[in-house]
C-alpha positions in Angstrom: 0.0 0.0 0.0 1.2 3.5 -0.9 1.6 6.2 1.3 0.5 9.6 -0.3 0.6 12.2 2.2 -0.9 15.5 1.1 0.1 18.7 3.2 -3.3 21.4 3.3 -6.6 21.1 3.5 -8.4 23.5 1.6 -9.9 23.3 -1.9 -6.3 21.9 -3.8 -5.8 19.4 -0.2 -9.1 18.2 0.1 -10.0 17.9 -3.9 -6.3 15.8 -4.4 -6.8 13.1 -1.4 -10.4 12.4 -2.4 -9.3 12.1 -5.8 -6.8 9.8 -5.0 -9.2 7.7 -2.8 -11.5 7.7 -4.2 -9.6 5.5 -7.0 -6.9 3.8 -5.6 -9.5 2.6 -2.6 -7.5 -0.1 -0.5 -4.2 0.5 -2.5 -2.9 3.2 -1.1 -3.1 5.3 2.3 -4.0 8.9 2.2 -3.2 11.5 5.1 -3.7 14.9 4.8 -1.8 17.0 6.9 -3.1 20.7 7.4 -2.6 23.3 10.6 -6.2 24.5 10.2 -9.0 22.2 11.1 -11.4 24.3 8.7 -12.1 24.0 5.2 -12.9 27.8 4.8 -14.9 28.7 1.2 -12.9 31.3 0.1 -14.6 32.7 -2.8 -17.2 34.1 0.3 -14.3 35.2 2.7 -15.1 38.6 0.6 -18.4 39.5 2.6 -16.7 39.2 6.0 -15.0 42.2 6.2 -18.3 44.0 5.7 -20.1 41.8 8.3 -22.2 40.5 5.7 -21.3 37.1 6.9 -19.4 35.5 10.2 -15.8 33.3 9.7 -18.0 30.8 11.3 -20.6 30.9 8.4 -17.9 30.3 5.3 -15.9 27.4 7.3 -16.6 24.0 8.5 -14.4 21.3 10.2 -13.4 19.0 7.6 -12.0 16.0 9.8 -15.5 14.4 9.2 -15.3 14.8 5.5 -11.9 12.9 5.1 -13.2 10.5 7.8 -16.3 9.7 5.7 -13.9 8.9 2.9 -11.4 6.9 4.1 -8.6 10.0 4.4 -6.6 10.0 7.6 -6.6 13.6 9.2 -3.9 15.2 10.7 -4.4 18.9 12.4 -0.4 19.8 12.6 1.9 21.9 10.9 4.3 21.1 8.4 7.5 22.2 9.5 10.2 20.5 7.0 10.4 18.3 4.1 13.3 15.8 3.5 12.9 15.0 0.1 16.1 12.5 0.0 14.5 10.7 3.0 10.6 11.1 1.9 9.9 12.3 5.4 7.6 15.2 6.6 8.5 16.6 10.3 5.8 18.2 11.8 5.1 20.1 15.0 3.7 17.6 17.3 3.1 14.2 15.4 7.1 13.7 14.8 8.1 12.8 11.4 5.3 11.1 8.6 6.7 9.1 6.1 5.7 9.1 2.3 5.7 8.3 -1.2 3.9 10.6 -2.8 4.1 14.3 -1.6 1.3 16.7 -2.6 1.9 20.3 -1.7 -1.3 22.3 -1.2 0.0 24.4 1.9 -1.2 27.7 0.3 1.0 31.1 0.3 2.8 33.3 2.9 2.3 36.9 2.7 5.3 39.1 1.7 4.4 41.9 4.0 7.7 43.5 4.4 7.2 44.2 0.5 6.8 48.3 1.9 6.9 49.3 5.5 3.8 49.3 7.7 2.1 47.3 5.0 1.4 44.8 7.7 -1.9 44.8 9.4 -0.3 44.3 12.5 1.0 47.7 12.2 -2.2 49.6 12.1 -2.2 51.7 9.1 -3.3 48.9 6.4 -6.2 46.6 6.4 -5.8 43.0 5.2 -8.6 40.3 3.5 -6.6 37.3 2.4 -5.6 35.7 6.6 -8.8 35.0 7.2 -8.7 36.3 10.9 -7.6 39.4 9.5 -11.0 39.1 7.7 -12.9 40.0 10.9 -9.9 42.6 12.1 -11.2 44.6 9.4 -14.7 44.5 9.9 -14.1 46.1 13.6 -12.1 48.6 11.6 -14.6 49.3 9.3 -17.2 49.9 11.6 -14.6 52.3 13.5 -14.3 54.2 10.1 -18.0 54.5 9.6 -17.7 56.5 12.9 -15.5 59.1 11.3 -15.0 58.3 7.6 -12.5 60.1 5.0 -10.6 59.0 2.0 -10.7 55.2 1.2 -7.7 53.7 -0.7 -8.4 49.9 -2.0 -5.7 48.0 -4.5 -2.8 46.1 -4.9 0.7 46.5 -4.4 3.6 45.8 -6.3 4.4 42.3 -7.0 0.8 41.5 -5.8 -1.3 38.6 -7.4 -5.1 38.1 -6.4 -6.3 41.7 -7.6 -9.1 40.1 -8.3 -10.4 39.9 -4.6 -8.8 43.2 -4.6 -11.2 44.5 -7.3 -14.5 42.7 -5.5 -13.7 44.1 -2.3 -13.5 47.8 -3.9 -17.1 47.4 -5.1 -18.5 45.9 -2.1 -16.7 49.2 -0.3 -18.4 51.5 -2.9 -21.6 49.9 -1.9 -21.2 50.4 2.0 -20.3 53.6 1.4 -23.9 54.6 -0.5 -25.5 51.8 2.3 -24.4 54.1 4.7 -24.9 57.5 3.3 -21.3 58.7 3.2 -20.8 61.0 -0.1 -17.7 60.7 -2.6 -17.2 64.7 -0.8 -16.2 63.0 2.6 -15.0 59.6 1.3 -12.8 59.9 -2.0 -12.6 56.5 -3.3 -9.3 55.2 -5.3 -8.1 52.2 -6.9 -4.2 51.9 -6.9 -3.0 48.5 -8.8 0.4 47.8 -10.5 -1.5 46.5 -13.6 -0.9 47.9 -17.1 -4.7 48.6 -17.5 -7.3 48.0 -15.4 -8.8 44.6 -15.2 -5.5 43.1 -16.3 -6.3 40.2 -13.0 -2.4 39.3 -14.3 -3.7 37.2 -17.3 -3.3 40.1 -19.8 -7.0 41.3 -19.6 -10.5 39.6 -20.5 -12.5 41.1 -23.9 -14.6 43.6 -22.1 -12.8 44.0 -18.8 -11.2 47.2 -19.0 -14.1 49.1 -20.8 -16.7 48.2 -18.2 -14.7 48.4 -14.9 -13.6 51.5 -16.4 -17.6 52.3 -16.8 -17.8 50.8 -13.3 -15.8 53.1 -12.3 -16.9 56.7 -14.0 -20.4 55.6 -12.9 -19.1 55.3 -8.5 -16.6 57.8 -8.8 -14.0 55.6 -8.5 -10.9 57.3 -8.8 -7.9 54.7 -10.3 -4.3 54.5 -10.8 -2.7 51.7 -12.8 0.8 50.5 -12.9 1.7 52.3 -9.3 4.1 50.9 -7.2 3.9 52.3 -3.5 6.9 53.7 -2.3 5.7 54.7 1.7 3.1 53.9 4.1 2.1 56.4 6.4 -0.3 56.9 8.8 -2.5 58.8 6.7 -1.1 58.4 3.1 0.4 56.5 0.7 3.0 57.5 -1.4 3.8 55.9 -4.6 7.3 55.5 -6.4 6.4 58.6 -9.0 5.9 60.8 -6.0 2.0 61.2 -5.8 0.5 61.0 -2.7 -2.7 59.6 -1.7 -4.6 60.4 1.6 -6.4 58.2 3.3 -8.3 57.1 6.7 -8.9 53.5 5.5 -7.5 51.6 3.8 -6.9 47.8 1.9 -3.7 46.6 0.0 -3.3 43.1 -1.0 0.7 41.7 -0.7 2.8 39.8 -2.5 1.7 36.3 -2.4 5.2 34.0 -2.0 5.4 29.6 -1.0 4.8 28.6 2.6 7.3 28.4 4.8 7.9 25.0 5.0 8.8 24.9 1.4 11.2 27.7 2.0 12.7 26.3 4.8 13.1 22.8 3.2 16.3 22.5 0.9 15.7 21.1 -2.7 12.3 21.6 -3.2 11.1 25.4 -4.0 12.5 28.5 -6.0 13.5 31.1 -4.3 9.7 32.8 -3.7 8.8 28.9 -2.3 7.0 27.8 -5.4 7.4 24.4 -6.5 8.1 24.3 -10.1 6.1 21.4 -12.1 5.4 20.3 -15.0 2.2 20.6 -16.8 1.1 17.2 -15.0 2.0 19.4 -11.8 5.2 17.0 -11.2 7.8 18.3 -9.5 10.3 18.9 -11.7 13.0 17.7 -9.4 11.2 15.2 -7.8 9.1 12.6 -9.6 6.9 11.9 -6.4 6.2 15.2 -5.4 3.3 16.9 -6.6 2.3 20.6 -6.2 -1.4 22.2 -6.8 -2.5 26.0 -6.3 -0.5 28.8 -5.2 2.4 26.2 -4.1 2.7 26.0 -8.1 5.3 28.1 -9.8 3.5 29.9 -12.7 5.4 32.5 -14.9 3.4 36.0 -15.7 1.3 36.0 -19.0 2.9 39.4 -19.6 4.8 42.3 -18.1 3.8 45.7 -17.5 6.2 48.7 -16.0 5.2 47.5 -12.7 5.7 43.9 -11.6 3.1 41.7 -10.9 2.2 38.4 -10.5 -0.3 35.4 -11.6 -3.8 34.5 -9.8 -3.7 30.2 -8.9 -7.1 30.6 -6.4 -10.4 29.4 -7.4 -11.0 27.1 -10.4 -7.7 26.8 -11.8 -6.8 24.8 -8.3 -9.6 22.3 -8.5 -8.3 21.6 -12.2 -4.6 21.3 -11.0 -6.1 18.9 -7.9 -7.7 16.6 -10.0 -4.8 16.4 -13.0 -2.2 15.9 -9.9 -4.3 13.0 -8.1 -4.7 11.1 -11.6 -0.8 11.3 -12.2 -0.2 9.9 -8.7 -2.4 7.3 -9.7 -0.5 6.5 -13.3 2.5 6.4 -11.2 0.4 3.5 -8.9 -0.1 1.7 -12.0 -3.6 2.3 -11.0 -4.7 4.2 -14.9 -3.1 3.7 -18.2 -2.8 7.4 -19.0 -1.1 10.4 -17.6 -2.9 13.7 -17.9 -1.3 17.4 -19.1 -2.4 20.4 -19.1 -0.5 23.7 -18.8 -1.6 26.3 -16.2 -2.2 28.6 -19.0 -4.3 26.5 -20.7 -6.5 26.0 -18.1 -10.6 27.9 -18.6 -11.3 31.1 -16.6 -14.2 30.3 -15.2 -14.7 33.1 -12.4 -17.9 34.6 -10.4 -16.8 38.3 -9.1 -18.9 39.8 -6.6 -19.1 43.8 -7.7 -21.1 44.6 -5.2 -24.7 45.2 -6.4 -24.2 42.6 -9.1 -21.8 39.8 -9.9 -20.0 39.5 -13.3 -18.9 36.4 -14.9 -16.1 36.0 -16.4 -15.8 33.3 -18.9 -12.5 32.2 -21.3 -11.4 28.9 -23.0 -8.2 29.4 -21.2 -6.3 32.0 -18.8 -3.6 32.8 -21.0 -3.4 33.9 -24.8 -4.2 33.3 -27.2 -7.9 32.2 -26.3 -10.6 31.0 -28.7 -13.6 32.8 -26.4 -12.8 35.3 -23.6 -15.7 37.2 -22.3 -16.8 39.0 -19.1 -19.9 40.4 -18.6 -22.6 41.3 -15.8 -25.5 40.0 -14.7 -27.6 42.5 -16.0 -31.7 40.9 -15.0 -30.7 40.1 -11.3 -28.7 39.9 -8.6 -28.0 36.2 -7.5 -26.8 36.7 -4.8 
């Protein structure tokens, strides 16, 4: 019997080992190996900030999900990877042995990209640590106390403007919720995109023109390809010397590899991605997989300001499921291997814009695409 031992638990963790028991059955042993007991549904993470919904509400314990399926459940952290000896060490359950690593263990969050960028400071807001979630929802409803100037974006080197760009619209729709005029509260966008709804895939047909509209229609002011230079307690000051004033506001950072992968030698680049083939193989390591943000994936295209590539949401599931049918190839378990390049990989996304979602739909993330399309709902709201 095999020993595949998958490290995280969240939608690339859980969507590999049930994959891969799901086939293999009795022929191989499946532990998954996560610090978090909770499964949290990301994609809804976005209305907790506002209060819209509880961390409680998005999250459940997923012990009894891998139970129900035959996956062994480990609440530990990872805390280094001997890939010579196939062993994982871990905080409190010793060393777990393996042979077939998946990687799922999600990012760490460069915030020492600019100074004071870290929430823990008290100047910026943060969305993507979930607990930091609900920090900003007691902020928020300190602001509403005495609002100003709102800055919402992305900094330099950042990935998941997307989240960046649903959490601006939800803002613009608290702000008119709560009566507070463009006068008092100046809204603006600052992202280190070329153009606006670039998301770091080069831009979806129709994206720029109607965030644009989006934008002119709020009173959204916007700043593409800014870098940020200074955070102070009560501006921002980009690399080209504007400054931008502000009483609250919400930056996502750099995304980089967990820090078990950084810490372990012979596995991860230099940022802690894993780099893989397009059967998300290690290239190094023929029994190490890698789904996600572990996955090393190169920018689409390059702008004056660096940025970086989105791996959340959809593109994980699909990288889950080709990783857990290669493990099983390797098992002798299916005849085929499956391949399929990141880039390659559909867009198939829901954004939340506040009063209305928009879909964004594409035969694959990267160019050249036979249909790319994003659009809103324009009969109702769904959600």
């Amino acid at each position: 019997m095999k020993k595949v031992l998958v490290l995280g638990g969240n939608f690339g963790g859980m969507t590999t080992a049930l994959e891969v028991i799901k086939k293999a059955k009795d022929k191989a042993e499946v532990t998954v190996v996560s610090p978090s007991k909770y499964f949290i549904y990301t994609p809804s993470q976005i209305w907790v900030p506002f209060g819209i919904r509880k961390l409680d509400e998005i999250r459940f314990e997923s012990e009894s999900i891998f139970k129900k399926n035959g996956v062994k459940f480990i609440q530990d952290a990872a805390i280094n990877i001997d890939v010579e000896k196939q062993l994982v060490s871990t905080n409190n359950h010793g060393d777990i042995e393996y042979d077939y690593l998946v990687v799922a263990t999600g990012v760490s969050l460069k915030f020492d990209i600019v100074e004071n960028l870290d929430p823990s400071k008290g100047y910026i807001n943060d969305i993507v640590v979930p607990e930091n979630s609900e920090k900003a929802y007691h902020n928020f409803l300190e602001f509403l106390k005495d609002p100003g100037p709102v800055v919402v974006g992305s900094t330099q080197g950042a990935s998941c403007m997307g989240a960046g760009y649903e959490y601006l619209f939800n803002m613009e729709k608290q702000l008119r919720k709560h009566k507070i005029s463009r006068d008092i509260a100046p809204l603006t966008w600052i992202t280190p995109e070329p153009q606006v709804g670039n998301f770091g895939i080069d831009g979806i047909r129709g994206g720029e023109t109607m965030l644009k509209a989006f934008m002119k229609m709020f009173k959204i002011n916007h700043v593409i390809d800014s870098s940020i230079k200074t955070i102070e307690s009560d501006k921002i000051t980009l690399d080209d010397g504007k400054e931008i004033p502000y009483k609250f506001a919400m930056l996502i950072p750099p995304f980089e590899g967990a820090d078990v992968i950084k810490k372990s030698e012979n596995l991860g680049n230099e940022k802690g991605f894993i780099v893989c083939d397009d059967g998300y193989q290690s290239i190094d390591h023929k029994n190490i997989y890698a789904v996600g943000t572990a996955v090393q994936v190169d920018a689409a295209s390059k702008g004056k300001v660096p940025f970086e590539v989105p791996k959340t949401g959809y593109p994980t599931d699909v990288m889950g499921k080709i990783a857990a049918h290669n493990i099983l190839h390797d098992m002798g378990i299916v005849s085929k291997r499956k391949e399929k390049a990141f880039g390659r990989i559909p867009a198939l996304c829901v954004m939340d814009c506040g009063d209305k979602e928009v879909y964004i739909l594409s035969t694959s993330l990267f160019k050249p695409r036979a249909i790319a399309i994003m659009f809103p709902n324009i009969f109702f709201n769904l959600g």
